[in-house]
N, C-alpha and C positions, 0 to 999 in steps of 0.2 A: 609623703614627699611634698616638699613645698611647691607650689605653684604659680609663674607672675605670667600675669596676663597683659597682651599690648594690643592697640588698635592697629597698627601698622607697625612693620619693619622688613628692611631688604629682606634677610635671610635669617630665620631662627635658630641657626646652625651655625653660620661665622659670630651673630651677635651673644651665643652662649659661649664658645672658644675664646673669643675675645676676654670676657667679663672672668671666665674662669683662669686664662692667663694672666689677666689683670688682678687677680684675686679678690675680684669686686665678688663675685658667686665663687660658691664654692661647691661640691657634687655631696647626696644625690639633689637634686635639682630639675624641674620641668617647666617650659617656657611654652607659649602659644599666644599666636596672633592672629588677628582677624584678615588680615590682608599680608600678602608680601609681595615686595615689589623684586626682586633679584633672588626665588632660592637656590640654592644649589641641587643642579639631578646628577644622573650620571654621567660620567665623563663631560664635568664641569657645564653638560647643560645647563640653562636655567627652568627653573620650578616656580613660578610665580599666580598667582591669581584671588580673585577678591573674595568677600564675604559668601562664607555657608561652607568653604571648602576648609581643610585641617591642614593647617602647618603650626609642626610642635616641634619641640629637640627636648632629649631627655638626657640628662649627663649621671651618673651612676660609677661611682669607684671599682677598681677593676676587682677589689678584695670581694665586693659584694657580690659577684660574679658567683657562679658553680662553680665546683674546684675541676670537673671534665669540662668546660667551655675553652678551647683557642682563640685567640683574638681571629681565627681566620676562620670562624664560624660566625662571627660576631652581627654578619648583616643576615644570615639568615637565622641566628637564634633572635633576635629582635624583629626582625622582619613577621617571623611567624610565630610569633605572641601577640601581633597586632592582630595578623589573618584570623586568629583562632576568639579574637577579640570580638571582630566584625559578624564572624561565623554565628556567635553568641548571637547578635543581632539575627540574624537570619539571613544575612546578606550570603549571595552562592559566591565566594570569592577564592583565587589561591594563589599561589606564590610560584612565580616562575623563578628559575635561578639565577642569583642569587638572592633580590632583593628588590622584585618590583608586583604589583598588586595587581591582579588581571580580573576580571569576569570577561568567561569565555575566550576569545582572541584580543579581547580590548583593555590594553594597560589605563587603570583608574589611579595609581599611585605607585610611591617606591619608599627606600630608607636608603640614607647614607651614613656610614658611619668613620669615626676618626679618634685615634687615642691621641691623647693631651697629657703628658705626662703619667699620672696616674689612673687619671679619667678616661672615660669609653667617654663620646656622645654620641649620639646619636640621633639625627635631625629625619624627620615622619611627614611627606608630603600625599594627601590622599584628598582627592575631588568628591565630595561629596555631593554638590548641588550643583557647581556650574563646569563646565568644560574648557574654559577661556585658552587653557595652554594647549588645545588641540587634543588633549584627550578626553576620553568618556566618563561619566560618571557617578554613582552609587543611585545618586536621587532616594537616601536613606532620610530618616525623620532624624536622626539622632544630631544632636546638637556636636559641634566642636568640641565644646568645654567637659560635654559629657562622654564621650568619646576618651577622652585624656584621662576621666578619670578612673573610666572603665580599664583603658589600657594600663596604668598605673598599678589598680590592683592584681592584674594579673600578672605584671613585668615583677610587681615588688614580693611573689612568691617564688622567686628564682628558681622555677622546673631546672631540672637534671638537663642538660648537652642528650644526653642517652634520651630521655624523654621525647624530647621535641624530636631530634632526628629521627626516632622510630616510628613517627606520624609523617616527618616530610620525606622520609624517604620513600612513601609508597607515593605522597602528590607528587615525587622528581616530575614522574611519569609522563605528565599534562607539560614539561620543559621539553619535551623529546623534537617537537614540530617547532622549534624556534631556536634564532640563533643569540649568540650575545658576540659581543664587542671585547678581543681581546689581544691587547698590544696595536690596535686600531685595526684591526683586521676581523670579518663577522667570521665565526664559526658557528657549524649546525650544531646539536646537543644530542641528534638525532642516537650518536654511536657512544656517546660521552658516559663515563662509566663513575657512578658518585661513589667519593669515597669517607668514609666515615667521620673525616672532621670538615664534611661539609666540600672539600676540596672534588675537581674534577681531575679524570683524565680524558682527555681528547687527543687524538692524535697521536698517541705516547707521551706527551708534555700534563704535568701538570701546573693545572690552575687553582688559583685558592679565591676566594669569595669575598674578603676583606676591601670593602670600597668606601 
């Protein structure tokens, strides 16, 4: 997969959308910069901060996809091909639900992801060295750029839906004592019961994971 590298840009997730609506890029496609000034977190947070930490976006045709993958699995099958990336490193890390990067109680990053026509992307924000946006973070040796390309060959073996979900569904677990944010209201995960495309139910309602 190709890869262009930038010293600075707001957000590596609106500037790949863009270029691939403009059909300046086209997917598969992986972008990474050294700094961002504006990224995108969840629920339109911003995600920004300087040199040492990882902000990438990776854009990927939805054909290339597994044929069990829903787009409403989509931030936690890429979310935890990253985890499992890091793991590799030896970093103790896991994946709360749906789509954000924890050691211990301490969020170190997340993934956002958006279909564009035919295209998934998906935009990868994780604090390696510095904590500048308030959260904590890896203090890992591994480079940025190495990091992407580590991630790349693991993403570009496209594991089975079944695969991955059969490894996250034992980490839900460690989701149980926190809440997430849904229709702007927190709910616990305490009672929340996963259902096999990634989806919850809480409450009787369910939720799906696509962000």
């Amino acid at each position: 997969m190709e890869i262009l590298s930038f010293d600075t840009l707001p957000s590596t997730q609106k500037y790949l959308i863009e270029k691939i609506e403009q059909k300046v890029l086209q997917a598969p496609i992986a972008i990474i910069t050294q700094q961002q000034s504006s990224g995108v977190g969840s629920r339109d947070n911003s995600w920004s901060g300087g040199e040492g930490n990882f902000f990438a976006s990776v854009a990927v045709e939805l054909d290339m996809l597994p044929e069990d993958l829903s787009l409403s699995s989509a931030s936690i099958y890429f979310s935890f091909i990253m985890k499992q990336t890091l793991q590799a490193l030896g970093e103790n890390i896991w994946l709360k639900w749906p789509n954000d990067f924890y050691i211990n109680d301490d969020k170190i990053g997340g993934t956002i992801t958006q279909k564009v026509k035919n295209v998934l992307v998906c935009g990868i924000g994780i604090n390696l060295k510095n904590t500048q946006n308030g959260y904590r973070a890896l203090q890992c040796d591994i480079t940025p750029e190495t990091l992407l390309e580590n991630y790349l060959g693991a993403l570009e073996k496209f594991p089975k839906w079944k695969q991955i979900f059969s490894e996250y569904e034992v980490e839900f677990e460690l989701s149980r004592k926190f809440s997430v944010h849904i229709e702007n209201y927190q709910k616990s995960l305490s009672d929340a019961s996963l259902c096999g495309d990634g989806s919850l139910i809480i409450g009787g309602k369910r939720v799906y994971s696509l962000r």
